[in-house]
HTML snippet that shows the backbone in 3Dmol.js (N, CA, C, O; Angstrom):
<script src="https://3Dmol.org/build/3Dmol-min.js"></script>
<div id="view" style="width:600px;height:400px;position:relative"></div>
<script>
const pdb = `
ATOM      1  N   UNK A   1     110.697 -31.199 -90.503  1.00  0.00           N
ATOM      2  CA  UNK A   1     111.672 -30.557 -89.637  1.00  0.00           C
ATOM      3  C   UNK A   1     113.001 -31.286 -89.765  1.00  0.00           C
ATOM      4  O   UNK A   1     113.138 -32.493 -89.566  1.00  0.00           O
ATOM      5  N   UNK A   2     114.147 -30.287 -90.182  1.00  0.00           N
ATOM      6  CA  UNK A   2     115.253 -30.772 -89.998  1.00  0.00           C
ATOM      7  C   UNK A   2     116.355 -31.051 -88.588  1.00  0.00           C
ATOM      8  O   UNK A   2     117.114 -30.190 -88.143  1.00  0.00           O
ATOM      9  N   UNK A   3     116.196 -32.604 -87.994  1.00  0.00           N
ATOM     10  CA  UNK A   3     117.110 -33.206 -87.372  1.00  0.00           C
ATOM     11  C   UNK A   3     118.633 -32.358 -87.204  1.00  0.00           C
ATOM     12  O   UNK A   3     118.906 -31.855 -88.294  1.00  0.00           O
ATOM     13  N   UNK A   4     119.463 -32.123 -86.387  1.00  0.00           N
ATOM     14  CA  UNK A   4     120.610 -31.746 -86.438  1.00  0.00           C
ATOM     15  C   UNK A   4     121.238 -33.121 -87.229  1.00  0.00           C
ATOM     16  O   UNK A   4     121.766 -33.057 -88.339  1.00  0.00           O
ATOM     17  N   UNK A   5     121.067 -34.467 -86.389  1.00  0.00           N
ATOM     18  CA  UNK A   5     121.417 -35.775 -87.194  1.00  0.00           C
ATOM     19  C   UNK A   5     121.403 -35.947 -88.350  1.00  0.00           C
ATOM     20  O   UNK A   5     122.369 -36.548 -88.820  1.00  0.00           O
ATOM     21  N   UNK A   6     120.238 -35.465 -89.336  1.00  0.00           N
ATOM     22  CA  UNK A   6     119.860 -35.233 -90.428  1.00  0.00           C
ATOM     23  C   UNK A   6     121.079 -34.361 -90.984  1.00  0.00           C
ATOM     24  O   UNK A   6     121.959 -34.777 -91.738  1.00  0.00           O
ATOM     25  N   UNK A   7     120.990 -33.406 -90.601  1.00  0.00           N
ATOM     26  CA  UNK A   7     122.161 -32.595 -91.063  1.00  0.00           C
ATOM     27  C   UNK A   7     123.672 -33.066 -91.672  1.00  0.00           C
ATOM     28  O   UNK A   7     124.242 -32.944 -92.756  1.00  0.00           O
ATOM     29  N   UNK A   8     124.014 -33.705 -90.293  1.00  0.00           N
ATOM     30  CA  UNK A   8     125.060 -34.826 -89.927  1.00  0.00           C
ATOM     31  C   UNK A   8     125.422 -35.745 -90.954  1.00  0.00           C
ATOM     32  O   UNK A   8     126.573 -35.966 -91.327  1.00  0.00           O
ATOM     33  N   UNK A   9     124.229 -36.344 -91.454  1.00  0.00           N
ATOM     34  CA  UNK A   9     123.764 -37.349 -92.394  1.00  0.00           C
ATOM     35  C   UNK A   9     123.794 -36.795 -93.894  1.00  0.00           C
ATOM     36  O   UNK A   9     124.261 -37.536 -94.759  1.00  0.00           O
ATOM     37  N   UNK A  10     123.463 -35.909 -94.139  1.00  0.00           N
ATOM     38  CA  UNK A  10     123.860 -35.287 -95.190  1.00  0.00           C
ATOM     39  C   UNK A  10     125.261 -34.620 -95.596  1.00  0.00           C
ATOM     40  O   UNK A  10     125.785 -34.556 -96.708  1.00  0.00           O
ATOM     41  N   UNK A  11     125.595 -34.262 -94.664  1.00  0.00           N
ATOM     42  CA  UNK A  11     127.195 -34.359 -94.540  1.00  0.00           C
ATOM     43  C   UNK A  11     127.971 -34.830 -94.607  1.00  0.00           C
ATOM     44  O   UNK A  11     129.038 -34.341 -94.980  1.00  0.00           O
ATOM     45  N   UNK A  12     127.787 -36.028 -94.267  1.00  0.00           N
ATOM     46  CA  UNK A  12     128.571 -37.332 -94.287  1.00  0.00           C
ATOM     47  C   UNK A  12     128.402 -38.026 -96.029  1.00  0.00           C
ATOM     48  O   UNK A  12     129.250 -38.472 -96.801  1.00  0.00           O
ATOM     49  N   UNK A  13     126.724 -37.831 -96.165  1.00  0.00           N
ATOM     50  CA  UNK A  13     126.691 -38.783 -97.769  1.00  0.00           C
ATOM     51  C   UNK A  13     127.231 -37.587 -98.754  1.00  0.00           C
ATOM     52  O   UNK A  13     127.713 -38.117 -99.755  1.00  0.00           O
ATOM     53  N   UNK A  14     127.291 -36.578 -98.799  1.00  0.00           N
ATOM     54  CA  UNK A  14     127.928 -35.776 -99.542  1.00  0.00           C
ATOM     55  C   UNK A  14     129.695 -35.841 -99.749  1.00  0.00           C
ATOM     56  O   UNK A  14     130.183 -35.727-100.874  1.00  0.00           O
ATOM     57  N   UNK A  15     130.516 -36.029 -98.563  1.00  0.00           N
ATOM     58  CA  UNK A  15     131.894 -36.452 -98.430  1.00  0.00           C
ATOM     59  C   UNK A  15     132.007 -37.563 -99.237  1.00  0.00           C
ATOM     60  O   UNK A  15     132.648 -37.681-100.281  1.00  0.00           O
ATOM     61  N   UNK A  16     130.963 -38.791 -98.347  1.00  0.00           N
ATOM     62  CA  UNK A  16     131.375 -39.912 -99.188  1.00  0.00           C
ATOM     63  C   UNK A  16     131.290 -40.106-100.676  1.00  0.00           C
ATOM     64  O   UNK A  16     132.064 -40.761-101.375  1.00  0.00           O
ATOM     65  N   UNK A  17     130.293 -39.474-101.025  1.00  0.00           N
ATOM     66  CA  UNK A  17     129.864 -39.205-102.379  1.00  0.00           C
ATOM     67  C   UNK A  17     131.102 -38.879-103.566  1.00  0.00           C
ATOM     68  O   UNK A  17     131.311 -39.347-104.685  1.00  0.00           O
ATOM     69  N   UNK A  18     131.834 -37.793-102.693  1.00  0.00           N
ATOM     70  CA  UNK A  18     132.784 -37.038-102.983  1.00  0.00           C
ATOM     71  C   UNK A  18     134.119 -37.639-103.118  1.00  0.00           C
ATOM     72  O   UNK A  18     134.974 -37.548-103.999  1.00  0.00           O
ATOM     73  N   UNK A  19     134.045 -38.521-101.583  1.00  0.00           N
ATOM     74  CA  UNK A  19     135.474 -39.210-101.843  1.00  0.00           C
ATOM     75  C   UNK A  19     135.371 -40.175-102.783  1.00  0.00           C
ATOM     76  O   UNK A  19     136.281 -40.308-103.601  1.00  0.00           O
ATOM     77  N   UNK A  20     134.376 -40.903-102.806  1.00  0.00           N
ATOM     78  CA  UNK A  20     134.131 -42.658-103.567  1.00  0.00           C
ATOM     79  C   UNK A  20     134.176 -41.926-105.166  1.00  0.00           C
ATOM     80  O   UNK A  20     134.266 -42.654-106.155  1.00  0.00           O
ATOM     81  N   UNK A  21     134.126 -40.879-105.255  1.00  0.00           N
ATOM     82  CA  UNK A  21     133.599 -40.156-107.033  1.00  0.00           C
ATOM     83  C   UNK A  21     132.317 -40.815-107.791  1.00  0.00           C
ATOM     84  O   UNK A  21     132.105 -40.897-109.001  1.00  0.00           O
ATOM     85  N   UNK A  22     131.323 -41.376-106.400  1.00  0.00           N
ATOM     86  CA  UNK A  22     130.080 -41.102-107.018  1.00  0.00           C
ATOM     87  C   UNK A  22     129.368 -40.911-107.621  1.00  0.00           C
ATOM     88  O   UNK A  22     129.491 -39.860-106.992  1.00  0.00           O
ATOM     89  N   UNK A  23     128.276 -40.738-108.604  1.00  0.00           N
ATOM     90  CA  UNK A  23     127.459 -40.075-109.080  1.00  0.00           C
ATOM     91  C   UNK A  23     126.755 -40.068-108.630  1.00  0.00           C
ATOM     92  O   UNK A  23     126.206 -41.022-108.080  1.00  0.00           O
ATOM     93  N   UNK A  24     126.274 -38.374-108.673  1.00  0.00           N
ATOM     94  CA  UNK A  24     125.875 -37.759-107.034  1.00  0.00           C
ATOM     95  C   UNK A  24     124.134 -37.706-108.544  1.00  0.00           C
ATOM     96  O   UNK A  24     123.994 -37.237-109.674  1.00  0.00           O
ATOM     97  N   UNK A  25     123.351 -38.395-107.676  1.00  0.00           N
ATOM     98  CA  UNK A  25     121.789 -37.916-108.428  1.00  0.00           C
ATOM     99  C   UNK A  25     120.729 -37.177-107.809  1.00  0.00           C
ATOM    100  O   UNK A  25     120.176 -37.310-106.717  1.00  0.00           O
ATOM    101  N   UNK A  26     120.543 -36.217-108.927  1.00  0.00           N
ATOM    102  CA  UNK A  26     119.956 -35.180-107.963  1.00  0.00           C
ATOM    103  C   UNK A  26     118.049 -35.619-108.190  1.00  0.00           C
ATOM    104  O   UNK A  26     117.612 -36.105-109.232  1.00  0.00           O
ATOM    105  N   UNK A  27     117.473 -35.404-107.368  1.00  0.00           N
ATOM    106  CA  UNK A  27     116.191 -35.755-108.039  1.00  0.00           C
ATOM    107  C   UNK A  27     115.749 -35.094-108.368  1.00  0.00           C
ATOM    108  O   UNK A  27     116.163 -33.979-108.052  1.00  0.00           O
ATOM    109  N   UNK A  28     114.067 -35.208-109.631  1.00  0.00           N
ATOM    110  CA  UNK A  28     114.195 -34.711-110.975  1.00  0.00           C
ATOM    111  C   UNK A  28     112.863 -34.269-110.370  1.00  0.00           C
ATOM    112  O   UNK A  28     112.295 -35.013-109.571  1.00  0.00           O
ATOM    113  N   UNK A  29     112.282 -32.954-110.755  1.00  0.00           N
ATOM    114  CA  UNK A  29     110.955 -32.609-110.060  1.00  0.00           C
ATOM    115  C   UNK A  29     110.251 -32.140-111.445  1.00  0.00           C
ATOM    116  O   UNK A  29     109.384 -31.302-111.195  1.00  0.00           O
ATOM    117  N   UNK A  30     110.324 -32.330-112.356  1.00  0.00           N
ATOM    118  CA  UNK A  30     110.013 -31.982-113.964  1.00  0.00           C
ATOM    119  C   UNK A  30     108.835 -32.068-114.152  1.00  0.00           C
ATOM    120  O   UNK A  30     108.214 -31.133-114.658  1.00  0.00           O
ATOM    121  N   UNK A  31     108.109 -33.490-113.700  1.00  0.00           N
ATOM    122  CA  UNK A  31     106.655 -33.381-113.701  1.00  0.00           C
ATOM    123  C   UNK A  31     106.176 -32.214-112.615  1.00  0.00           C
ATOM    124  O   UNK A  31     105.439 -31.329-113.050  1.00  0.00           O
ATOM    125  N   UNK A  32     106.628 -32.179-111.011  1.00  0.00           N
ATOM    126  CA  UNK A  32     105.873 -31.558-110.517  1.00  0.00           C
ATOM    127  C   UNK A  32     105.646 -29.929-110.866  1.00  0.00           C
ATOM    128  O   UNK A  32     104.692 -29.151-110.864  1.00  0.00           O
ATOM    129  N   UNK A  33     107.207 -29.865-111.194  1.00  0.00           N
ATOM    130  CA  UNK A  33     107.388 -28.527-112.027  1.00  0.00           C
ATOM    131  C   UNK A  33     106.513 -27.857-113.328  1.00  0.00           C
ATOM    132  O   UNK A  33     106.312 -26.643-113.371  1.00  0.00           O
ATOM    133  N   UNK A  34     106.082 -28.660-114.244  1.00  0.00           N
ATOM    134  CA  UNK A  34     105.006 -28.839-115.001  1.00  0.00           C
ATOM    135  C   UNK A  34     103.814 -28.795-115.097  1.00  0.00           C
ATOM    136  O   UNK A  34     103.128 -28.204-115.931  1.00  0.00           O
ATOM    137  N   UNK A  35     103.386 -29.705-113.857  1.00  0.00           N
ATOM    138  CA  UNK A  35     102.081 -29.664-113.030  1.00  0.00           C
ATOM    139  C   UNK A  35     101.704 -27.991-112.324  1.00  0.00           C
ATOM    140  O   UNK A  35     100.618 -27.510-112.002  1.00  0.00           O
ATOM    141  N   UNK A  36     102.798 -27.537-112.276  1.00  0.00           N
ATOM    142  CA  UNK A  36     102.207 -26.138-111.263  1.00  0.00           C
ATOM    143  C   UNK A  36     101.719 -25.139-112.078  1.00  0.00           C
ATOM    144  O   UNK A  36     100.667 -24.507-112.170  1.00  0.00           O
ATOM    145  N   UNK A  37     103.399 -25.198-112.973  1.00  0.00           N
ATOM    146  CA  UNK A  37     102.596 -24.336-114.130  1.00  0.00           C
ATOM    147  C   UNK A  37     101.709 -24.358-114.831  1.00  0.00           C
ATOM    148  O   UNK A  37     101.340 -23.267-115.265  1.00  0.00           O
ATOM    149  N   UNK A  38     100.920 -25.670-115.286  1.00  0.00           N
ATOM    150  CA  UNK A  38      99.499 -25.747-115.988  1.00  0.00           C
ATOM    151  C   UNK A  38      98.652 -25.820-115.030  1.00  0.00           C
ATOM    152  O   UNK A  38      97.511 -26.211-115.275  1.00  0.00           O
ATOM    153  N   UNK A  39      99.031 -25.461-113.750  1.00  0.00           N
ATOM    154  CA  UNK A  39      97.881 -25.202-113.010  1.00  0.00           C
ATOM    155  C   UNK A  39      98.031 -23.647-112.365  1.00  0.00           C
ATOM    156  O   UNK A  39      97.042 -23.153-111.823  1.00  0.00           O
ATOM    157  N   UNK A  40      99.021 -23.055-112.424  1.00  0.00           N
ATOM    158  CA  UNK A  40      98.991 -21.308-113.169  1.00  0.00           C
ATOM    159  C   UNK A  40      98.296 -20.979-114.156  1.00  0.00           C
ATOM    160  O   UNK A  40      97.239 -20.400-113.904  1.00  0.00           O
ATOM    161  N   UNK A  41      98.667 -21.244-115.631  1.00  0.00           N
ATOM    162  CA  UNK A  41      97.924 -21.244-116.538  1.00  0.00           C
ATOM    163  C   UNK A  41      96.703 -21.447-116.790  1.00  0.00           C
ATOM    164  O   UNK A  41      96.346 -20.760-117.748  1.00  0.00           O
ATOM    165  N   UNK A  42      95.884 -22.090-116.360  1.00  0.00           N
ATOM    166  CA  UNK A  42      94.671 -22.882-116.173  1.00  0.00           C
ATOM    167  C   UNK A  42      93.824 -21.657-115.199  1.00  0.00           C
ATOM    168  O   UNK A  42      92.682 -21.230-115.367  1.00  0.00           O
ATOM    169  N   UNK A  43      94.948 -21.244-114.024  1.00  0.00           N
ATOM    170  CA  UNK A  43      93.801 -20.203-113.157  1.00  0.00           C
ATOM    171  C   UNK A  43      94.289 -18.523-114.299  1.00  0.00           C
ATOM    172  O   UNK A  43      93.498 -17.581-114.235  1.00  0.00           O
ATOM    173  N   UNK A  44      95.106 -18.431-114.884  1.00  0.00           N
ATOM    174  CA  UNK A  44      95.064 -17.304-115.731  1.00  0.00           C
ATOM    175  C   UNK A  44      94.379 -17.453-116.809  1.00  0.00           C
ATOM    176  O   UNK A  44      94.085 -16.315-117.173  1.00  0.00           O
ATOM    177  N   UNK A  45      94.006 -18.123-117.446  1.00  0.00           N
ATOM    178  CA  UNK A  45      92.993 -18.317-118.594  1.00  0.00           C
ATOM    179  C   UNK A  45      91.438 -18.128-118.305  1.00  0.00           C
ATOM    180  O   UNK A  45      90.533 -17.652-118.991  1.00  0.00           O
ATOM    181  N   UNK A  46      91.472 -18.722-116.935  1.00  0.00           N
ATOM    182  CA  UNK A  46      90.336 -18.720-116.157  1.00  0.00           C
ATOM    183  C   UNK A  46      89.922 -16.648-116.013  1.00  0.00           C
ATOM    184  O   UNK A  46      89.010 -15.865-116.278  1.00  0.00           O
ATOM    185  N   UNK A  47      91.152 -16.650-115.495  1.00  0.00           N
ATOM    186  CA  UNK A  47      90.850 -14.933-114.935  1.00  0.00           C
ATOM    187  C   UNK A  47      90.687 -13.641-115.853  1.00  0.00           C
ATOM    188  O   UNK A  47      90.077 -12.574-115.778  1.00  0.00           O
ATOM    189  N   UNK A  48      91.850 -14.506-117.089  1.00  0.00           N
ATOM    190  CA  UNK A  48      91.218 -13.601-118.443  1.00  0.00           C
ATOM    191  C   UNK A  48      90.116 -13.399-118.744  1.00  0.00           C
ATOM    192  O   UNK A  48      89.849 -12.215-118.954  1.00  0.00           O
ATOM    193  N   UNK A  49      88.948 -14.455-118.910  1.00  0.00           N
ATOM    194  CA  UNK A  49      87.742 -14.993-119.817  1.00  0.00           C
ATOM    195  C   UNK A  49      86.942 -14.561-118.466  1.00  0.00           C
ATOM    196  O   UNK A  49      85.729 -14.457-118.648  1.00  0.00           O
ATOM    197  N   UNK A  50      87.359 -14.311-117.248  1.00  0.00           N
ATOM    198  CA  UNK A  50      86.314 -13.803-116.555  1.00  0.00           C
ATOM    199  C   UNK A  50      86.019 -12.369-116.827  1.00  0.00           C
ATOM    200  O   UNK A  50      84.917 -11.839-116.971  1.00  0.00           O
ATOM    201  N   UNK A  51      87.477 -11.719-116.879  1.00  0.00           N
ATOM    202  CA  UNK A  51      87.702 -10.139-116.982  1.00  0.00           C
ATOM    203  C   UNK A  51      87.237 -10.135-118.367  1.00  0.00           C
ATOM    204  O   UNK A  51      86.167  -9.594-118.087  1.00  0.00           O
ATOM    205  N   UNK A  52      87.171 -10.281-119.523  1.00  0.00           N
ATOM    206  CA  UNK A  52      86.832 -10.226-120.864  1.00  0.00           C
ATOM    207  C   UNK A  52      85.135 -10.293-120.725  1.00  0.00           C
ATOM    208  O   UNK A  52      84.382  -9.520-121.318  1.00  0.00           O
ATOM    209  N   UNK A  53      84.753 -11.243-119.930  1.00  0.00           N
ATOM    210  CA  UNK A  53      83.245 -11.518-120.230  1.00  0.00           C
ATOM    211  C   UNK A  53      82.395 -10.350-119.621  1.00  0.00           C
ATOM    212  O   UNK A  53      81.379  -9.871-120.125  1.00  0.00           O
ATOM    213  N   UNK A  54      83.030  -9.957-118.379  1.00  0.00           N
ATOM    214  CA  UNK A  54      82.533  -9.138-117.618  1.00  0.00           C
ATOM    215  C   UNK A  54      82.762  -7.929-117.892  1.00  0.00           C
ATOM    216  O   UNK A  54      81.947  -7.123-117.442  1.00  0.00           O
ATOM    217  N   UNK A  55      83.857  -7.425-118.656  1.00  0.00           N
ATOM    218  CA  UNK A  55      84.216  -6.407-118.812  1.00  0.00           C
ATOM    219  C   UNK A  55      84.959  -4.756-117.760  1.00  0.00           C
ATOM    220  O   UNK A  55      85.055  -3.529-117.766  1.00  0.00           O
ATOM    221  N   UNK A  56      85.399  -6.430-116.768  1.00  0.00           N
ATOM    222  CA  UNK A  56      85.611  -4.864-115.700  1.00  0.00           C
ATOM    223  C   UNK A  56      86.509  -6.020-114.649  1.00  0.00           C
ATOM    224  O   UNK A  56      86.599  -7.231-114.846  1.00  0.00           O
ATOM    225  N   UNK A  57      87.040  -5.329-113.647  1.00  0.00           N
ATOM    226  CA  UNK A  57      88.268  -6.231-112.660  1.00  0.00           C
ATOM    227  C   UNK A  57      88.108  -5.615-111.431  1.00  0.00           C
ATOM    228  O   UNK A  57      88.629  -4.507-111.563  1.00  0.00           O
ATOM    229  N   UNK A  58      87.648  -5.731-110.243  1.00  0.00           N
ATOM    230  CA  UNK A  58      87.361  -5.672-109.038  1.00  0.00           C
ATOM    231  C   UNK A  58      88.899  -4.736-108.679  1.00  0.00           C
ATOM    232  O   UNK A  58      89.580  -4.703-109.704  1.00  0.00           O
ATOM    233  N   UNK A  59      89.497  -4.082-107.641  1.00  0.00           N
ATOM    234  CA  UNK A  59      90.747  -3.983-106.690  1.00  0.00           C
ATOM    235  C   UNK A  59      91.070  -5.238-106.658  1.00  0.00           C
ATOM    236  O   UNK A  59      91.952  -5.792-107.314  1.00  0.00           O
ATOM    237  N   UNK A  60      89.918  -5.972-105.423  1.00  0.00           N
ATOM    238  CA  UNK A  60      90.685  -7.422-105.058  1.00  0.00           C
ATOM    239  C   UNK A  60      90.912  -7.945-106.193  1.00  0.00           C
ATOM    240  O   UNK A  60      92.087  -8.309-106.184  1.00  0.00           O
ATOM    241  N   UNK A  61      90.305  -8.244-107.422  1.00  0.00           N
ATOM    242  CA  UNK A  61      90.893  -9.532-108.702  1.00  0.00           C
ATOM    243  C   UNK A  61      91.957  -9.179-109.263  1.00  0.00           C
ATOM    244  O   UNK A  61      92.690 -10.016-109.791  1.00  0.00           O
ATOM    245  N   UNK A  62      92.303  -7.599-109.252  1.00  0.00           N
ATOM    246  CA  UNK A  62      93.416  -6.969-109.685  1.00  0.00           C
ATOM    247  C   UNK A  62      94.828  -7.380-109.137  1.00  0.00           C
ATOM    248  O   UNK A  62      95.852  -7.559-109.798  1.00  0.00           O
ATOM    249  N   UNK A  63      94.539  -7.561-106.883  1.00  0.00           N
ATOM    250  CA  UNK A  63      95.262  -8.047-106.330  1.00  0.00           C
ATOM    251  C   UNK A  63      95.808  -9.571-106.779  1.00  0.00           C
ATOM    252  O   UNK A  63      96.945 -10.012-106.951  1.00  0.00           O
ATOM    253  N   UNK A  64      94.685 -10.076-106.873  1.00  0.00           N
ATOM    254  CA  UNK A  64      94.943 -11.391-107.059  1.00  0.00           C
ATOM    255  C   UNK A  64      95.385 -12.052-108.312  1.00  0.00           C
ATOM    256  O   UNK A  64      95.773 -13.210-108.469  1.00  0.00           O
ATOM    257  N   UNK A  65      95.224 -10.909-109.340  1.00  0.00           N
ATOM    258  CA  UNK A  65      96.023 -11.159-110.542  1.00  0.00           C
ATOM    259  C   UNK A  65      97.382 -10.770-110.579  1.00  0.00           C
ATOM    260  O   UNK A  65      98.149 -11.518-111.186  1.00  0.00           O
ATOM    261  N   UNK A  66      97.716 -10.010-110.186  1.00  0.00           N
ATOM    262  CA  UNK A  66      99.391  -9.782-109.749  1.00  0.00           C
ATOM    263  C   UNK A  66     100.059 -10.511-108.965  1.00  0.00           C
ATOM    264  O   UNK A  66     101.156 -10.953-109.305  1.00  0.00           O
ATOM    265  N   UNK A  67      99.387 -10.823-107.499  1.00  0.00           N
ATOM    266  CA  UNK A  67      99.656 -12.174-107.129  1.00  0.00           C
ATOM    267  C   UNK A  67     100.100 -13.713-107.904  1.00  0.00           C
ATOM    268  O   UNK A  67     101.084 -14.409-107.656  1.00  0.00           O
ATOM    269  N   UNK A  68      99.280 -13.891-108.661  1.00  0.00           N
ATOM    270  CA  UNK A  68      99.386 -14.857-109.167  1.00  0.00           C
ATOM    271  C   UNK A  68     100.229 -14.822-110.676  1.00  0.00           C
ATOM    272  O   UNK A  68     100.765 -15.798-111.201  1.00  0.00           O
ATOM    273  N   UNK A  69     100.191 -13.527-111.175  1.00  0.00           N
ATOM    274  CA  UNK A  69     100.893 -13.255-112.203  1.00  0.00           C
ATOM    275  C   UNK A  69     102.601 -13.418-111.524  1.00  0.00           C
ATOM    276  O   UNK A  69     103.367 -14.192-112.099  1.00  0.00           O
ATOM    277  N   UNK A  70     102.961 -12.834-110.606  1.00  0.00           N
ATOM    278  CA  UNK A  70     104.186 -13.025-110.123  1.00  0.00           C
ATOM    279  C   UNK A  70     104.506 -14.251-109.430  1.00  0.00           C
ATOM    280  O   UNK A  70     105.675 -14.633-109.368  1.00  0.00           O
ATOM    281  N   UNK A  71     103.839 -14.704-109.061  1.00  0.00           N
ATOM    282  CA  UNK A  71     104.115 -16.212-108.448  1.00  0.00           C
ATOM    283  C   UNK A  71     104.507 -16.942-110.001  1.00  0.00           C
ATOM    284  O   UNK A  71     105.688 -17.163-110.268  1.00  0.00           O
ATOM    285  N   UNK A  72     103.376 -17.294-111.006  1.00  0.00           N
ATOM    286  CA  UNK A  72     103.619 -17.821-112.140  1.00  0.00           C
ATOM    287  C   UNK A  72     105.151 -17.498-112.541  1.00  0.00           C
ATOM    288  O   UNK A  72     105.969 -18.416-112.611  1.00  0.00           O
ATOM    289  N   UNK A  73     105.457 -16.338-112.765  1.00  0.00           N
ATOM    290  CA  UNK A  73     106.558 -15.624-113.035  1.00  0.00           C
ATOM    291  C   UNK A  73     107.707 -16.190-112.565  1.00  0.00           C
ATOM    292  O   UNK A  73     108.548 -16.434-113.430  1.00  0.00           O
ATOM    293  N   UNK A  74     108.113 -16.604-110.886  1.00  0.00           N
ATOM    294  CA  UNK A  74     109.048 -17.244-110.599  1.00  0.00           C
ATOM    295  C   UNK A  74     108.521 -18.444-110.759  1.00  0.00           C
ATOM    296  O   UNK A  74     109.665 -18.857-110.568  1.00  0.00           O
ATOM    297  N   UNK A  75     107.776 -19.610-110.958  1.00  0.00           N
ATOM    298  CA  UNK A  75     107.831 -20.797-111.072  1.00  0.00           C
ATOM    299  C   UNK A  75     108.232 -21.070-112.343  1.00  0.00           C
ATOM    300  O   UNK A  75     108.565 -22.235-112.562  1.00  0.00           O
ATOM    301  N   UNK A  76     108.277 -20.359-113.152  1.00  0.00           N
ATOM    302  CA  UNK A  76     108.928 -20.658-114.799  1.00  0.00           C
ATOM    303  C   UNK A  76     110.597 -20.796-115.089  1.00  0.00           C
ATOM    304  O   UNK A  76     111.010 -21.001-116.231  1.00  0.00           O
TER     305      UNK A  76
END
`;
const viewer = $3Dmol.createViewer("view");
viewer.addModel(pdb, "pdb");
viewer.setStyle({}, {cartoon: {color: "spectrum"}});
viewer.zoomTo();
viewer.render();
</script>
């Protein structure tokens, strides 16, 4: 939960940042970013080789493949 203070505080290190000419560092989420997607991938490979083996896709797995097909979709 964001503090109004918090707010305040970010406001303030952003000015100063700004006035001092700073280098403003942003932090780097590359692994976690990485991590999600091979763990997208990992449940779509999964859902292929289920639908392939079985030869057929439920409504719900259908749901849940579009689901997850579009989620994947914006995390890329």
């Amino acid at each position: 939960m964001l503090l109004e203070s918090d707010g305040e505080n970010f406001v303030q290190y952003v000015n100063r940042s700004l006035d001092e000419e700073e280098d403003f560092h942003f932090l780097r989420f590359e692994f976690l970013q990485r991590l999600n997607i091979a763990q997208f991938e990992v449940k779509l490979v999964r859902m292929k080789s289920q639908f392939q083996k079985s030869g057929k896709a439920s409504p719900a797995e259908l749901d849940t493949l579009q689901t997850t097909l579009a989620a994947y979709g914006q995390s890329s």
